[in-house]
N, C-alpha and C positions, 0 to 999 in steps of 0.2 A: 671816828673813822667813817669814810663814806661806805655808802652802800658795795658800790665796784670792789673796794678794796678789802670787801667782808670773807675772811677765807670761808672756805665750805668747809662745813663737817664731813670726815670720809664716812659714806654710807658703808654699812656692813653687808658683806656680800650674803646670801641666804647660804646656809649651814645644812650642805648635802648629805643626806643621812645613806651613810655608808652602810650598805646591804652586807650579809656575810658571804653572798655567793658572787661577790663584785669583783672582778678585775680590771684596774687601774693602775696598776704601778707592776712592776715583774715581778717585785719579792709578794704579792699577793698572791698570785698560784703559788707560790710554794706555801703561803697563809691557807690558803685553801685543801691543802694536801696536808695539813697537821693530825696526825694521830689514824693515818694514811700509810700505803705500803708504796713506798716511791724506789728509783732508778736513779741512780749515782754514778755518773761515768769520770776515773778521776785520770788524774795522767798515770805516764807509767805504765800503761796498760793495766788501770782497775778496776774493777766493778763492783759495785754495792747495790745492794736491794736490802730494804728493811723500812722498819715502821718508822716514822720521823716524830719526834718527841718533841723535839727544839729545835730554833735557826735563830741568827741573826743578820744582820746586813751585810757580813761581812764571807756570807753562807760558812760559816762553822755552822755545823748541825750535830743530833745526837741523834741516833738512830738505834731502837731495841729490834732484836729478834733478825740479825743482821747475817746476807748471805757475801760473801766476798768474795771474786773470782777475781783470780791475778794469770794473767795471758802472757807467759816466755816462749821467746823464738831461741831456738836453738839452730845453728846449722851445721851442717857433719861435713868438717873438712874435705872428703874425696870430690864429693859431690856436691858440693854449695847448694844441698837441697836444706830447704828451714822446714825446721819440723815444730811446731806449734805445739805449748803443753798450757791445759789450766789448772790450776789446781784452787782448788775451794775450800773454805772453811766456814764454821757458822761461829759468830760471838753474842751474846744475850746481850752485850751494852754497847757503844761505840760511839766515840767522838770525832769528827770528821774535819777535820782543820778547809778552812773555806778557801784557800791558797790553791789548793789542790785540786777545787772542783772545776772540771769542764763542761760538764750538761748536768741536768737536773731535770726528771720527767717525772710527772706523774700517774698516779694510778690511772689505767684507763679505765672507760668508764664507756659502758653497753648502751646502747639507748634508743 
């Protein structure tokens, strides 16, 4: 084979050492928020706050020590006034089906 027709070796590109405080890709802030008290806004009018245990790609997450606020409109026939009720509950464990998420915030943070 001649020289011209010598394929190249692909060079290896250098092996960037991923920091733990790095953000690159979106599901890394919510990497960064593990074991964190994070902000869950789901449809339906939800809300979750709790510690985040676990996530996947697909944001299913598990969340302990979990606050839930669920937001109904009611409106009183005479008056088509909407009267807004929340009601809250706490659960020690919770699975969060990733379908359902619309935001995802993290802890803030002073500085």
């Amino acid at each position: 084979m001649a020289d011209h027709q010598r394929i190249k070796p692909l060079t290896a590109w250098p092996v960037q050492q991923q920091t733990i405080n790095t953000v690159e890709k979106p599901l890394d802030l919510i990497r960064l928020s593990l074991d964190e008290q994070i902000y869950v806004k789901m449809r339906n009018d939800r809300e979750i706050r709790g510690r985040l245990h676990a996530y996947d790609q697909h944001l299913n997450m598990i969340l302990g020590v979990v606050e839930e606020t669920v937001t109904t409109i009611e409106i009183v026939e005479e008056t088509y006034e909407e009267i807004y009720k929340s009601t809250k509950r706490n659960i020690p464990m919770l699975f969060v089906r990733g379908d359902g998420v619309v935001l995802v915030a993290p802890p803030l943070t002073v500085g």
